[in-house]
N, C-alpha and C positions, 0 to 999 in steps of 0.2 A: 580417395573421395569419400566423405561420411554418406554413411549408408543413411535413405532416408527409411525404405520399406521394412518393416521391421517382419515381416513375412522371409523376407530373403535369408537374412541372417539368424532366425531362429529353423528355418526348414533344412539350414545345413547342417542342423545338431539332430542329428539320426533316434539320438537317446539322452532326454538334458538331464537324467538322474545320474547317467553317468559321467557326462563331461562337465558337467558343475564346478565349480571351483569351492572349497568351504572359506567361512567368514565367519569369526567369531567376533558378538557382540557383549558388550558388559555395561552389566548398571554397578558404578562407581562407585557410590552411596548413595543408604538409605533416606536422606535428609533431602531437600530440596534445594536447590543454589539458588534458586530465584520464584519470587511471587509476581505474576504478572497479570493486570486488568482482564478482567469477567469481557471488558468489550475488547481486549487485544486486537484482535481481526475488526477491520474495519476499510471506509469506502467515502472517495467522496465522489461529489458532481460537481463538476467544474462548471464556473460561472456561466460559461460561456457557452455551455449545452442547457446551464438551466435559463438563462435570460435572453438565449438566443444571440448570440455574438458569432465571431470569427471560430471557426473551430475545422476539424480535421478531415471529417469525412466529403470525399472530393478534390481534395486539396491535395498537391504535387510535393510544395515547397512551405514556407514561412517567411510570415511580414510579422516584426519584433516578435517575434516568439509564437505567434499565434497563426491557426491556419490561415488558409487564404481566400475560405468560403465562408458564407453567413448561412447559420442554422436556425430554425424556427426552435422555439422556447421548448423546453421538455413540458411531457405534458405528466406530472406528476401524478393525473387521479386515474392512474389504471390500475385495474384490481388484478389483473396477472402480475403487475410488478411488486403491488403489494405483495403477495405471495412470496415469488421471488425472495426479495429483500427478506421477511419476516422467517425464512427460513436457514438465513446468516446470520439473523440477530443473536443478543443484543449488540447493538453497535455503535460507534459515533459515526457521522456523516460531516464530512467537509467540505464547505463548499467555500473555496478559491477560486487558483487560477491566473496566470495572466492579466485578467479583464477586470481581477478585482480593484484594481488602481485605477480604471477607467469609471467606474459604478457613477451614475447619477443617484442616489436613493431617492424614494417617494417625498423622504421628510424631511430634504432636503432644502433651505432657502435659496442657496445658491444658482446664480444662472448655470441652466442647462449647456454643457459645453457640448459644441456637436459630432465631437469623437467621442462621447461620453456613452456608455452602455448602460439605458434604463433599467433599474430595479425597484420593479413595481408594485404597489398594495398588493396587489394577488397577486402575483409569484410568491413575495412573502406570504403571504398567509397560507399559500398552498404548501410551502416549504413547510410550515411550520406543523402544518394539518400531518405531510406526509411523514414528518417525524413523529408524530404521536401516535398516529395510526399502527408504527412498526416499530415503535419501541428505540427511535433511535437520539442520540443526544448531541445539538449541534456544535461544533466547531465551525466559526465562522472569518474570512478574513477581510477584516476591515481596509480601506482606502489610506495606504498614504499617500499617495497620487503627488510628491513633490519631485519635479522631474526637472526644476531649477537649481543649481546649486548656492543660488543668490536665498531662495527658500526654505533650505533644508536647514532645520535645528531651530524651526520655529514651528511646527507642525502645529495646528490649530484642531480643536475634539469638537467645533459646534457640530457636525455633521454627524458625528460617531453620538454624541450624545443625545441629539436627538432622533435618533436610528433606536438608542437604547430604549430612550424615555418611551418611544412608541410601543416598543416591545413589552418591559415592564407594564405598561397601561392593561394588554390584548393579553397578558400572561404566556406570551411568550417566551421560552426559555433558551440562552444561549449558554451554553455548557464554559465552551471555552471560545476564548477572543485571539483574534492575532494581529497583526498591526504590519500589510503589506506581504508582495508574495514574491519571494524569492529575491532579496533585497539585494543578496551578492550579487546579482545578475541583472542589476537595472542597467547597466551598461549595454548587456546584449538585446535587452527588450526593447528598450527606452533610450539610447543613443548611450555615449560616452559619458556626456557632458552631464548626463543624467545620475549618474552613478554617486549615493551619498557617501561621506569618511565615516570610517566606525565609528567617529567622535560624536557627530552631528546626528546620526540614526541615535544612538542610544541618550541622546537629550533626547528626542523627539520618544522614543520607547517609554523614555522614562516620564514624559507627560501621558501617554498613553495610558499604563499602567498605573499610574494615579486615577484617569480619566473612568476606566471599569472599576479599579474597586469603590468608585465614591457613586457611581449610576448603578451598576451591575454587580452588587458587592457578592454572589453567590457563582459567580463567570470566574473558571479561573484562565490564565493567562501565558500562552507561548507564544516562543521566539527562539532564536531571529528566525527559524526556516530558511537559513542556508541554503543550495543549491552545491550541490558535490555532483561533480564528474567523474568515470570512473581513469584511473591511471593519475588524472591531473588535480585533482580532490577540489579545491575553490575557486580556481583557473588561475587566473594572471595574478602575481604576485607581484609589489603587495599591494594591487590598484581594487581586488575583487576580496579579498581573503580577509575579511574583515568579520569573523566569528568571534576572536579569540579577545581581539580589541574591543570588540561591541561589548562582549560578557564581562572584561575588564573598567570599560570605563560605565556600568549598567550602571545604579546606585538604585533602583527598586530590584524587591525583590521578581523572579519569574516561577510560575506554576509548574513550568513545560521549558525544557529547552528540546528543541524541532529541528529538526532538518528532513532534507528531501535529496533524495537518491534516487538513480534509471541508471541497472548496470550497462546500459548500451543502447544505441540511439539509431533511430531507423536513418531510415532514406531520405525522407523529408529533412533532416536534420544537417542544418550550413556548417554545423561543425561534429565530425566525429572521429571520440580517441579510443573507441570501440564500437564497431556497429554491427547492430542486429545480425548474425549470421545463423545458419543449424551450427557450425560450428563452434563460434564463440557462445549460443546460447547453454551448449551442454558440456562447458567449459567447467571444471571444479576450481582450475586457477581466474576466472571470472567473477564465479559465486563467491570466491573467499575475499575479494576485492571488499565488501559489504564489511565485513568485520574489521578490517584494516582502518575503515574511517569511524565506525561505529565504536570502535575502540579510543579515537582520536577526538569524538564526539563527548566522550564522558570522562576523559580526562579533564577536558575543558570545564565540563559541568562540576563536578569533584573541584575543582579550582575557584571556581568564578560563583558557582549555581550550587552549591551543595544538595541544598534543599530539595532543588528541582528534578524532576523524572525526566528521562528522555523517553521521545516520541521518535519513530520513521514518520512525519508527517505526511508525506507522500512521496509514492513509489508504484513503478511500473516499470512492463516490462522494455521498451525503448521510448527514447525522448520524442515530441514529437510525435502523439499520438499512436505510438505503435509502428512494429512494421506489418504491412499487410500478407497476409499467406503465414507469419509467423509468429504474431502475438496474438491472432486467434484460437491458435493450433496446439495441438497436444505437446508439441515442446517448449512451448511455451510456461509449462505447469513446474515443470524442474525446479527454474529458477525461485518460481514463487512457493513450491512448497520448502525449497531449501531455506530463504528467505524469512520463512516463516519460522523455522524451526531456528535458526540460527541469531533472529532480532530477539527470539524470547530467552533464547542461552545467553546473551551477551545481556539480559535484564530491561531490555526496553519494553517499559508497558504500554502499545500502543503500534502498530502498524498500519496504517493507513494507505487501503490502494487505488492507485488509482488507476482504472475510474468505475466506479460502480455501473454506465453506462455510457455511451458516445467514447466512439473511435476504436479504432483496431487492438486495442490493450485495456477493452472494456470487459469487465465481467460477464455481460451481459450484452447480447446485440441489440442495440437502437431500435435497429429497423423490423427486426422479427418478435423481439423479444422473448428469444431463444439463449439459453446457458452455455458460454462459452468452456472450454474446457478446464481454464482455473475456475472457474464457477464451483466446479462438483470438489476441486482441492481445496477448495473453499468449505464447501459442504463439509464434506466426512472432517475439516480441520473444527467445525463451532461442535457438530455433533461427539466428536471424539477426544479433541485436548482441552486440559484443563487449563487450572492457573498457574499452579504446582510444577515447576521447571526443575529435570531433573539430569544430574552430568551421565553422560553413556560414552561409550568409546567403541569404533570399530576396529577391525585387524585389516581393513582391504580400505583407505582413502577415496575409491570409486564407491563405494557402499556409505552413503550419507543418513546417519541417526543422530536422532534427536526425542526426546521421552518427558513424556506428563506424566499427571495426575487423570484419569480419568473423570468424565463430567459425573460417573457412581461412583460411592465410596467405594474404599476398598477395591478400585482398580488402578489399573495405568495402561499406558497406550504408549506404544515405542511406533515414530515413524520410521520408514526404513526406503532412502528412496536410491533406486539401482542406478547411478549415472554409465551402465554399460553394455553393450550389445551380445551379455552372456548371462546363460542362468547363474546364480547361484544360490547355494544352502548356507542357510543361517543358522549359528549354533547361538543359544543365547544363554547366559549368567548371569543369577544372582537375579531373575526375575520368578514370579510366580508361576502358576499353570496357565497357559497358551487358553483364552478362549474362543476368540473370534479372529478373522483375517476379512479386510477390505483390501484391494488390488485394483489401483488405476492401470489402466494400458488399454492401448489405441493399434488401429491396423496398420497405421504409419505412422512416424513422429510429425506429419505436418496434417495428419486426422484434424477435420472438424469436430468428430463425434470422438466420446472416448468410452470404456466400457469398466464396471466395477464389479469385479465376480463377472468377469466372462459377458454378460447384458449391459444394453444402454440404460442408463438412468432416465425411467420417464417420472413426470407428474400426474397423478391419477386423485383427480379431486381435489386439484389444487394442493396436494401434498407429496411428496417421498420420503421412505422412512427404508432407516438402515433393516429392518426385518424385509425387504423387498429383492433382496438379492441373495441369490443362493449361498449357500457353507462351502467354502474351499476345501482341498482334503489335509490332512492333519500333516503333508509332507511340510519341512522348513523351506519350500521352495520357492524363490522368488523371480517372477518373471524379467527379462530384458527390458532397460529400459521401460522399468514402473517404478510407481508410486502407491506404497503399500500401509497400512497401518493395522498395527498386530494387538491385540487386547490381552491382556495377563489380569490375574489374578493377583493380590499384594500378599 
């Protein structure tokens, strides 16, 4: 049985300087393999916590994809979340979702359909306030909403266009566009019958991406945002799996080629080919599932999309809102610091998670507006890595690295995160002199609260800052089951 208490298993080590195991670590070269986005780390709000729809919290099971409870609107103008947020930034913010095929917008002429989810002058305007306020840059995803297949491959822009025109008027800026949300999976959302051919999507994409660069010509533009399972990668073959064919038959060019990942899917979840467990979450043969498609991701782009960067457009930790007790909780953090480290080695500029708020696999709780524990992996990750992607190798496969550029010159930052229930020492090469050490670890792996340097992380004036927590001692010594990041010298 996986131990949860992480007290038990470390009180049996009498002496961990001595029963340590060693690990040597190596920076491979001096050069960078990869440049990745100033906003890499990034967060959306799903439509449907911000315009008040169907969503998670309360909710048992799922009706097409979405929870089974109605939430009231987020309320964007709170000055603790500003905080919050402004202390992850810079970032993009995305707001999707399920419900964004249902949108009614304001500037809309169209009759109100009455499954339709209002988005209204102010929500927009708040949205757009709360982006400026904190520095963040939107990604938004526009309505395809064709759930006939008598309709698909005629896709009509008056709505998107005058969504834009409004925008441009009010100097609101939308960074990037996208056109529908999880288009592989209109089948599971949106019935069968719903489901478009790659043929017919990428006419309709390609009216799209006409439609932004001729309204919104400074908006650039991703796609498809795929839907990948883990084990099954696009699901049903070849009725879902329509990436490869979309990017082939595209004929505009794409800004972004997207997709969206959840290595594992909770409870709520009607279908699962990996679920939420302690044990599949501090799984390495799990984690590495991520590079398997993400590798499969940018062949396609190399092929079809040269031009274009890959995005994780969204990602969290189970489908389905989270699982509860375990996408709040300190093991939680594994996946997503791995996740982190591992989207920016493989070169994707952009990670986007979800969800900056609402539901069990929120950065942030809703209700208290308290920092969950990827909140602070989050933290010590904007305060600490750079752009600058750099290849390291370890000697122990349980010992996961990954290494920047620091956000100072003339440093670098080696994450180093222990997926195992024993000390060990770390030898490292071919890096500079050791300065500093940050240590995530918690009293149990399913802790609420987690601790850095030994204390919890508070906010004192609406800030925290890495000088808040005490100096580790100079031993290479890394605790069980943490999440550690080590500062050198270049």
């Amino acid at each position: 049985m996986l131990a949860i208490n992480l007290n038990r298993s470390i009180g049996r080590q009498a002496n961990p300087k001595r029963l340590n195991k060693h690990v040597s670590v190596s920076l491979t070269s001096p050069t960078p393999m990869h440049c990745i986005s100033s906003r890499y780390l990034s967060f959306s709000i799903d439509i449907s916590v911000l315009a008040g729809g169907f969503w998670w919290e309360g909710s048992k099971g799922t009706q097409q994809g979405l929870g089974t409870e109605k939430t009231p609107p987020l309320d964007l103008q709170q000055e603790k979340l500003d905080k919050l947020v402004q202390s992850l930034g810079p970032s993009y913010v995305r707001v999707g979702g399920s419900e964004a095929d249902k949108l009614h917008y304001f500037t809309s002429h169209n009759a109100h359909d009455q499954d339709a989810l209002p988005l209204t002058q102010a929500i927009w305007h708040q949205l757009h306030d709360f982006c400026q306020r904190n520095d963040l840059w939107l990604m938004f995803t526009f309505k395809y909403g064709l759930f006939e297949r008598r309709l698909q491959g005629q896709w009509q822009a008056n709505e998107v266009i005058d969504l834009l025109t409004y925008s441009q008027q009010n100097n609101q800026n939308i960074a990037i566009c996208e056109l529908g949300n999880e288009l592989n999976a209109y089948w599971a959302f949106h019935g069968i019958t719903a489901q478009p051919s790659a043929k017919k999507l990428a006419k309709d994409y390609d009216q799209f991406i006409r439609c932004i660069r001729q309204h919104s010509p400074t908006s650039l533009v991703a796609g498809p945002g795929s839907a990948f399972w883990p084990r099954i990668g696009e699901a049903v073959k070849p009725f879902s799996n329509i990436t490869v064919p979309f990017l082939e038959n595209l004929t505009e060019p794409l800004d972004i080629v997207d997709w969206h990942y959840y290595p594992f899917q909770s409870s709520r979840s009607p279908v699962k080919t990996r679920a939420a467990t302690p044990r599949n979450l501090l799984s390495i043969n799990a984690l590495n599932t991520f590079e398997k498609y993400a590798l499969k991701l940018d062949e396609y782009r190399r092929q079809y999309q040269p031009q274009a960067q890959v995005w994780t457009g969204e990602s969290g930790s189970a489908q389905c809102g989270g699982q509860a007790k375990l996408s709040d909780r300190f093991i939680s953090s594994f996946w997503w610091a791995d996740q982190l480290g591992r989207g920016a080695k493989l070169g994707q500029q952009v990670m986007i998670r979800q969800s900056l708020i609402g539901g069990d696999y929120a950065l942030i709780n809703r209700q208290t507006l308290k920092p969950n524990p990827d909140f602070w992996v989050s933290w010590l990750w904007e305060k600490l890595m750079g752009n600058e992607v750099y290849q390291v190798q370890s000697s122990d496969s349980s010992i996961l690295v990954y290494c920047h550029n620091a956000k100072k010159a003339d440093k670098c930052t080696l994450l180093i995160i222990n997926m195992t229930s024993q000390f060990r020492m770390i030898h490292c090469h071919h890096f500079g002199l050791k300065k500093k050490r940050f240590e995530i670890t918690a009293d149990s792996l399913t802790a609420k609260k987690i601790r850095i340097n030994g204390i919890r992380p508070k906010f004192r004036n609406g800030k925290v800052k890495l000088s808040d927590f005490p100096k580790l001692s100079k031993l290479n010594l890394i605790s069980p089951y943490s999440i550690n990041f080590w500062c050198f010298t270049v």
